[in-house]
KOLLOZA-537054 format. One record per residue (C-alpha): residue in three letters; x, y, z. Coordinates in steps of 0.25 Angstrom, whole numbers, plus 5000, padded with zeros to 4 digits. Layout:
BEGIN
ALAXYZ;...
This chain:
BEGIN
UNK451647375273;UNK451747495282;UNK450347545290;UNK450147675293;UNK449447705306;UNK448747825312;UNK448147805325;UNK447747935326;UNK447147925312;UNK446347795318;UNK445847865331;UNK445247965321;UNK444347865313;UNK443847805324;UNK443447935330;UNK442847975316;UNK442047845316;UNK441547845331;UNK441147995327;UNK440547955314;UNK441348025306;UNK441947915298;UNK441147895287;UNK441248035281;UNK442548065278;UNK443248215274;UNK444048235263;UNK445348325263;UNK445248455254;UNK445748575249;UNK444948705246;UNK445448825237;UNK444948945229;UNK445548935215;UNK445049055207;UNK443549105205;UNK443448945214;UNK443648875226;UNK444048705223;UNK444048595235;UNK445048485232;UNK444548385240;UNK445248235241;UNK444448125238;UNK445448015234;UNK444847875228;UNK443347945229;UNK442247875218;UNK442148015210;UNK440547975209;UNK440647955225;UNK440948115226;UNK439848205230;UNK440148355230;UNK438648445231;UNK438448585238;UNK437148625248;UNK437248775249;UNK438548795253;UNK439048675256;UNK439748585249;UNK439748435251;UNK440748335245;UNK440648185248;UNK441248055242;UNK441347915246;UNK442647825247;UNK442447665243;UNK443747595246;UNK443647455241;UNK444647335244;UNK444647205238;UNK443947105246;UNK444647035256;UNK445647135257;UNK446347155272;UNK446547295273;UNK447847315281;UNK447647475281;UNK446447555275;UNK446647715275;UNK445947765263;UNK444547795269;UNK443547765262;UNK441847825264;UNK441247945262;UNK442048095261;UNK441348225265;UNK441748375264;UNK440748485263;UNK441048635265;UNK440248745267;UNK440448845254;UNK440548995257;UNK439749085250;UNK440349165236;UNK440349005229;UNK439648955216;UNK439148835222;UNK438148795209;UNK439648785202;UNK440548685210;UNK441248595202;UNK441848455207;UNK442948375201;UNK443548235207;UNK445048205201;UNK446048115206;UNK445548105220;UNK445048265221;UNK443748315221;UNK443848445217;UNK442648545219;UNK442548675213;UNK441848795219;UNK441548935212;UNK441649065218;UNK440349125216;UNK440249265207;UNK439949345219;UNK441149315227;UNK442249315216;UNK443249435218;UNK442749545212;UNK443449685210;UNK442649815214;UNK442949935205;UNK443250045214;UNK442750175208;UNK443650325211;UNK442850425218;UNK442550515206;UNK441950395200;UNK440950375212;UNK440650515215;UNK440250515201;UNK439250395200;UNK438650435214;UNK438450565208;UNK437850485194;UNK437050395204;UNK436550505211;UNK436250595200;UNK435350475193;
């Protein structure tokens, strides 16, 4: 059975764990705007669905979820590379969002979270009026 081996891969968990960053773990992701909405694809492979938490503070948006890796008892593991513990990812939303309407979904390994655009920053278009138009409604405004 062929090995793979990364050394460089090696040096970076152990620098990692004497830092303390070993236990909280990132998690790749891809962010688009679709529409009237932005979705965040983020992969979470082999995640307990009742082990995901997704909450928003204000403008930041937290997600966590914790990996259990279980193994027969008495196993001798001769490569272990799936990691397994708890994933972070928060993000700081802009303003313009409807944060009281984010959605969530978790399918085949994505969790998938939905964010409105909020009313006022949508694209709107502005009617542009021709000068006879203005002139008169000043003069309406005026007149009033």
């Amino acid at each position: 059975m062929a090995m793979k081996f990364d050394p460089f891969q090696e040096l970076d968990r152990m620098a990692q764990a004497l830092r303390g960053e070993g236990t909280l773990r990132g998690m790749p992701m891809d962010l688009y705007r679709q529409g009237d909405h932005y979705v965040l694809a983020a992969d979470l492979p082999g995640i307990d669905p009742g082990s995901i938490d997704v909450d928003i503070d204000g403008q930041l948006l937290t997600i966590r979820a914790q990996r259990t890796l279980h193994g027969a008892e008495g196993v001798k593991w001769l490569t272990r590379e799936r990691e397994s513990g708890s994933f972070l990812r928060q993000l700081n939303l802009g303003q313009g969002l409807d944060t009281e309407k984010i959605s969530a979904s978790y399918e085949n390994g994505v969790l998938s979270v939905t964010i409105p655009v909020g009313e006022r920053a949508k694209p709107r278009k502005i009617a542009v009026q021709a000068g006879e138009a203005r002139d008169a409604e000043a003069h309406e405004a005026v007149s009033a």
